[in-house]
GUPA-306727 format. One record per atom (N, C-alpha, C): x, y, z; residue in one letter. Coordinates in steps of 0.1 Angstrom, whole numbers, padded with zeros to 4 digits, always signed. Atoms other than C-alpha are relative to their C-alpha. Layout:
residues N
XYZa ...
This chain:
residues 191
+0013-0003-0005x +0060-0233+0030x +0001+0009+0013x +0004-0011-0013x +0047-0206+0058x +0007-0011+0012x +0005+0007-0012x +0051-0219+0092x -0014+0009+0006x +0015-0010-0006x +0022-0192+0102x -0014-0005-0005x +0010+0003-0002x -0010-0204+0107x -0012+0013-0011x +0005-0011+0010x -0032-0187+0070x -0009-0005-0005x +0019+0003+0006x -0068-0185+0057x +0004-0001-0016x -0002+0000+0015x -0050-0183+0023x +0004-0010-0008x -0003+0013+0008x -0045-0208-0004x +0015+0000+0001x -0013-0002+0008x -0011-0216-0007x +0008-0009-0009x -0002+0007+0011x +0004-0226-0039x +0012-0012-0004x -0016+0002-0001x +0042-0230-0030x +0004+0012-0003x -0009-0017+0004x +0066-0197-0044x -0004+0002-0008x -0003-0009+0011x +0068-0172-0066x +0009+0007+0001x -0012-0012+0004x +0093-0148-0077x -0003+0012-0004x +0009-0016+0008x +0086-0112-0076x +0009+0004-0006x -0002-0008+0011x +0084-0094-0103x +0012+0012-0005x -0011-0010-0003x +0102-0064-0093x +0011-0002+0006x -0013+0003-0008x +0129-0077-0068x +0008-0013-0006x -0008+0019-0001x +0136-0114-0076x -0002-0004+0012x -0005+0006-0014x +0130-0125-0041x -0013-0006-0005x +0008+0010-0001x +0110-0156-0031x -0009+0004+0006x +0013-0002-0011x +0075-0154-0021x -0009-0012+0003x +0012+0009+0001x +0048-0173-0010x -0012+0004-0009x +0012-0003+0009x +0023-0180-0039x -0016+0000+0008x +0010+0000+0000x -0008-0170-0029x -0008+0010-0009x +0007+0000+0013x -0042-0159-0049x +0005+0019+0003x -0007-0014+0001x -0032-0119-0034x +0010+0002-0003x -0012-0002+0007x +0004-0125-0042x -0004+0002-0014x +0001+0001+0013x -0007-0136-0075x -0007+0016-0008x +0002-0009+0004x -0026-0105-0080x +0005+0015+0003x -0011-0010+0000x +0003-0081-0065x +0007-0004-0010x -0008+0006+0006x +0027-0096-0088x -0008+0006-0018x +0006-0004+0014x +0001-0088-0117x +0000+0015-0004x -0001-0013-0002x -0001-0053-0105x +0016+0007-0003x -0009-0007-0001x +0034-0048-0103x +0005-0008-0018x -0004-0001+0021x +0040-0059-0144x -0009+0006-0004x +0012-0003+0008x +0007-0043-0153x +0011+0018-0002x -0013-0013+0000x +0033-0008-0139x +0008+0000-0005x -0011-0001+0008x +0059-0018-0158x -0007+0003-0015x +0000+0003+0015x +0048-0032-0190x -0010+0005-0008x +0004-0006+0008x +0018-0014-0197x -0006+0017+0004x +0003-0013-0004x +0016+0018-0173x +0014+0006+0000x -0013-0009+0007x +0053+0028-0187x +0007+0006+0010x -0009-0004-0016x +0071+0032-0147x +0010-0013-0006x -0014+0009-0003x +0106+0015-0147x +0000-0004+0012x +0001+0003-0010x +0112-0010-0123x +0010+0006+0012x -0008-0012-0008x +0141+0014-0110x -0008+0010+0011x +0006-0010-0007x +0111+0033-0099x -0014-0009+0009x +0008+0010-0008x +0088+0008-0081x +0007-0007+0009x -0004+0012-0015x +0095-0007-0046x -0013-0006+0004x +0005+0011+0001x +0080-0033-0038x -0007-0001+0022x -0001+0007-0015x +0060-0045+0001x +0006+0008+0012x -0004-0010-0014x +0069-0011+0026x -0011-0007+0009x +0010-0002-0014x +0054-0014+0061x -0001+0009+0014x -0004-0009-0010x +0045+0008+0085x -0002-0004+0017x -0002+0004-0008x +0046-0003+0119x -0003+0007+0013x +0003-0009-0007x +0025+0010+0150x -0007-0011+0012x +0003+0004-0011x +0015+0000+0182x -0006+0007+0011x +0014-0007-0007x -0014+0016+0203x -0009-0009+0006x +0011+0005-0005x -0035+0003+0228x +0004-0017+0001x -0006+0016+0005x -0013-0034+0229x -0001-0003-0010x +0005+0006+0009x -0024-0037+0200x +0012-0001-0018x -0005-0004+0008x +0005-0041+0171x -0007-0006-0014x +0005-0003+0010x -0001-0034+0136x +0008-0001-0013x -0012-0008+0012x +0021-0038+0100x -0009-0001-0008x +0009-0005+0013x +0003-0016+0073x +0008-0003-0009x -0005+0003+0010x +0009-0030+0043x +0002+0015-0016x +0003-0006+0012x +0016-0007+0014x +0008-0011-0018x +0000+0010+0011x +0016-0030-0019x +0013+0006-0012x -0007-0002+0010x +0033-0007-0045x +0007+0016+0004x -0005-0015+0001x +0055+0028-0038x +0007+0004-0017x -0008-0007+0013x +0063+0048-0073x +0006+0014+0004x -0011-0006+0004x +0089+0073-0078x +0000+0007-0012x -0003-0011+0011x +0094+0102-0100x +0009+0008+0002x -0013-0008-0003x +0126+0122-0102x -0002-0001+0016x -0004+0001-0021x +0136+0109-0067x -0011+0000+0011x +0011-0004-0013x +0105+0115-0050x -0011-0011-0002x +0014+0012-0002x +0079+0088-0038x -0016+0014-0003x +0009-0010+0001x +0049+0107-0056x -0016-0014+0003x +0012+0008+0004x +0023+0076-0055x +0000-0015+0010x -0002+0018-0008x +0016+0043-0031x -0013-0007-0003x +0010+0005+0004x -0008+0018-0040x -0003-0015+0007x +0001+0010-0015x -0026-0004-0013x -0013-0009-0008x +0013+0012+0002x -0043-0041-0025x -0006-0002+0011x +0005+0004-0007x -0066-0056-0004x -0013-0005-0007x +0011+0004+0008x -0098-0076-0014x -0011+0010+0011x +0012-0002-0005x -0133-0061-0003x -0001+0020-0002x +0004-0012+0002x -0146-0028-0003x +0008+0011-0003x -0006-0008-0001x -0131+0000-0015x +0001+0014+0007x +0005-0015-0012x -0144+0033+0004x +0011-0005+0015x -0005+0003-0013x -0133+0011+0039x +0015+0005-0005x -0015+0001+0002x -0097+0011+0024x +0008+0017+0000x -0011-0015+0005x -0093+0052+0014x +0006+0007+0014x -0009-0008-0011x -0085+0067+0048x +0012-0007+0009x -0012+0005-0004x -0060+0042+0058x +0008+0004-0010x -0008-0007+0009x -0045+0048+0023x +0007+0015+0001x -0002-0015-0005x -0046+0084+0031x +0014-0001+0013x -0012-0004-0012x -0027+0082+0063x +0014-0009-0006x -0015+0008+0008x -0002+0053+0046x +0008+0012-0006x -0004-0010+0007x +0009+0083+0021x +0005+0012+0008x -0012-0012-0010x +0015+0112+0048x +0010-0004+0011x -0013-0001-0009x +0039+0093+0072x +0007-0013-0007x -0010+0013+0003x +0052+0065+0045x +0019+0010+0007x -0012-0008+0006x +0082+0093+0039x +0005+0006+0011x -0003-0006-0009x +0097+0107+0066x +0003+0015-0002x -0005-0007+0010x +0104+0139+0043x -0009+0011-0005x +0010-0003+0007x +0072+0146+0027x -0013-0010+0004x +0012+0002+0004x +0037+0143+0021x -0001-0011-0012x -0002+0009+0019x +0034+0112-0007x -0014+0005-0004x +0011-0009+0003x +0008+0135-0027x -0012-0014-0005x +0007+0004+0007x -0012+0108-0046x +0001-0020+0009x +0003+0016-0001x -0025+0071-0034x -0012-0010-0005x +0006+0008+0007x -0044+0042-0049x -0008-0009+0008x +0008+0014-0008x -0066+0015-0033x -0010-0007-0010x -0001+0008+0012x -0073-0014-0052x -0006-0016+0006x +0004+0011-0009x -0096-0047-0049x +0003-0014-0009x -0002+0012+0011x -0084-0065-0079x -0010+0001-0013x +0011+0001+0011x -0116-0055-0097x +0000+0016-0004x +0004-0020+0004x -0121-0014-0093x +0012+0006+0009x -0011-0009-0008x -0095+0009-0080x -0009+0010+0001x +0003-0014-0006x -0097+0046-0065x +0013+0006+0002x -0008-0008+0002x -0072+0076-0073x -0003+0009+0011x +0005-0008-0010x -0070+0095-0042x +0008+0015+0006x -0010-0011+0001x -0055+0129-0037x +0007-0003+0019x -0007+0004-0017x -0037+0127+0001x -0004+0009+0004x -0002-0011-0009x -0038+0163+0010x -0016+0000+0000x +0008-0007-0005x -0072+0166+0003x -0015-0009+0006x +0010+0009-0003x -0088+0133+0010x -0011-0006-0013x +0010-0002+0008x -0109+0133-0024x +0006-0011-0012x -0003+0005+0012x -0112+0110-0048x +0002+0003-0016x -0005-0007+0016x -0094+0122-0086x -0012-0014-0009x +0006+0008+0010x -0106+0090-0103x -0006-0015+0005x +0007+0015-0007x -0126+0054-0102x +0005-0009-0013x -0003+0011+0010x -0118+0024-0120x +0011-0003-0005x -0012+0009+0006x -0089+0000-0130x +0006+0013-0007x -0008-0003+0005x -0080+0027-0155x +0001+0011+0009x -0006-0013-0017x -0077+0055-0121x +0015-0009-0001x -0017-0001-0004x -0041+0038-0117x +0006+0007-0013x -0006-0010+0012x -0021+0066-0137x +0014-0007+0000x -0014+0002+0005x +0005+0058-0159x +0012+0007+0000x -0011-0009-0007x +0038+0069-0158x -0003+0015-0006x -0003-0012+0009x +0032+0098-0187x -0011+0009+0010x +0011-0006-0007x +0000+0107-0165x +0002+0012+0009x -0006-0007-0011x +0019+0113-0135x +0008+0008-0002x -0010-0008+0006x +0045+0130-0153x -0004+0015-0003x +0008-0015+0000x +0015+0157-0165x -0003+0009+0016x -0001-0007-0009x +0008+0163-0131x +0008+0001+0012x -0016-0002-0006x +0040+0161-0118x -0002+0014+0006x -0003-0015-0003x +0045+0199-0116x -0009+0011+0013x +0010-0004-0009x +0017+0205-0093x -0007-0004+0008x +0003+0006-0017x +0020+0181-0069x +0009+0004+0014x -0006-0001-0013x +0029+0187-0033x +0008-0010+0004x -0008+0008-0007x +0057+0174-0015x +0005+0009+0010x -0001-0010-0010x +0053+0196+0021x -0001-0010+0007x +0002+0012-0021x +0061+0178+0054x -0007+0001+0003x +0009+0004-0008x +0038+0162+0073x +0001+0006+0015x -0002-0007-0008x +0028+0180+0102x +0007-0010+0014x -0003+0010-0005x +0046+0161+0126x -0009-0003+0016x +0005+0002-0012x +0020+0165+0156x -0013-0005-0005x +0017+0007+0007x -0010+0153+0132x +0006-0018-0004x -0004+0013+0001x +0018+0121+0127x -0006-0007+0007x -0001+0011-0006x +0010+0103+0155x -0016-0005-0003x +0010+0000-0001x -0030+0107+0145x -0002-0013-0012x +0001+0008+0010x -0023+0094+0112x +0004-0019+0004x -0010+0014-0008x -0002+0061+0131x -0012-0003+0005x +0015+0009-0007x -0036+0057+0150x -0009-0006-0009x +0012+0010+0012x -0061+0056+0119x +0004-0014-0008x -0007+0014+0006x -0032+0027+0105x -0006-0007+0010x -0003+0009-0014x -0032+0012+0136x -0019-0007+0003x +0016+0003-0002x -0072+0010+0137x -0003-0005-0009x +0005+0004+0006x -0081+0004+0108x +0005-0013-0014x -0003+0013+0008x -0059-0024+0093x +0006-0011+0011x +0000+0014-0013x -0056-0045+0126x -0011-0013-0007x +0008+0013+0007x -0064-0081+0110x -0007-0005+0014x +0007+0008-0016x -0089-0098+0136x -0004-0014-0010x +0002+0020+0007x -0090-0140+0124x -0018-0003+0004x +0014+0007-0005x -0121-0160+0127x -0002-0002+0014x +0000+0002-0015x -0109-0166+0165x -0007+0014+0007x +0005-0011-0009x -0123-0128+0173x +0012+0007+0003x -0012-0011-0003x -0086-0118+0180x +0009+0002-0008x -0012-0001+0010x -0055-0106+0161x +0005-0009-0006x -0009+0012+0003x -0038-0132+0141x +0013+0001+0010x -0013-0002-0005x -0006-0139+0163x +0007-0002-0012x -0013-0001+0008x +0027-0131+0141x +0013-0004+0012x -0010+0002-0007x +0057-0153+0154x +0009+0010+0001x -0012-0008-0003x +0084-0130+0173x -0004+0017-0006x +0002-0010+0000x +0061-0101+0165x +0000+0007+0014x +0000-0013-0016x +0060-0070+0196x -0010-0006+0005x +0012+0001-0009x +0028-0079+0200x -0009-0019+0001x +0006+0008+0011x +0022-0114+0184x +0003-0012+0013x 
């Protein structure tokens, strides 16, 4: 069990899907965990090409921050797709998505990101902010991404627009508890 103080059910473990490591079952694990076999077994990605739980990590204003990104996919070597759960609205979620995708990579631009509530998703281009597609079936399969493979970007991130992107994370996925303030995270920077 957690020692961290959580608004979420918790079940006891699970075992993810993609790694084998131990988690704590909760009702959002349960529905990452669904997401990440839904990529394998019926959107045709190998688990070679799915990582699992990145975070990005920022700190502004006292205030720290770890953005969750849920799912990174991979195509010939390249992170072309990240895909961020969370329950509740989907619109709130796309411009943190956005910025998640141009500084996951140190390298590149990750062209393509997802945001997802369990019920409706959103296909979202990165560079240009715009939503491609709506609905559960918006998360593209591997063959999909494979069509538009060829004419996606992968151009560095301007690195003086980085730190702006690190702010919109940093703003807009700061958890605030029912107390009004940040959850503390034991032996976190800011926690």
């Amino acid at each position: 069990m957690s020692d961290i103080p959580t608004h979420h059910m918790i079940y006891g473990h699970c075992t993810d899907y993609i790694t084998g490591q131990k988690l704590v079952d909760t009702d959002d694990e349960r529905f990452r965990q669904e997401l990440a076999r839904t990529m394998v077994e019926e959107k045709g990605w190998a688990k070679g090409d799915v990582e699992m739980r990145h975070t990005i990590e920022t700190l502004f204003n006292g205030q720290f921050v770890a953005s969750k990104i849920t799912i990174t996919l991979s195509m010939d070597g390249k992170r072309c797709l990240i895909i961020r759960y969370a329950p509740g609205s989907l619109v709130t979620r796309e411009r943190s998505a956005v910025a998640a995708a141009r500084v996951l990579d140190d390298s590149y631009q990750i062209p393509l990101a997802v945001v997802t509530n369990g019920r409706d998703a959103e296909l979202l281009d990165t560079y240009s902010a715009e939503v491609l597609a709506q609905g559960m079936e918006a998360i593209p399969t591997r063959q999909e991404v494979a069509k538009m493979f060829p004419e996606l970007r992968f151009e560095p991130y301007d690195d003086q627009k980085r730190e702006r992107e690190l702010r919109v994370l940093n703003a807009f996925d700061l958890e605030v508890c029912c107390a009004g303030g940040p959850c503390a995270l034991p032996n976190a920077k800011e926690g």
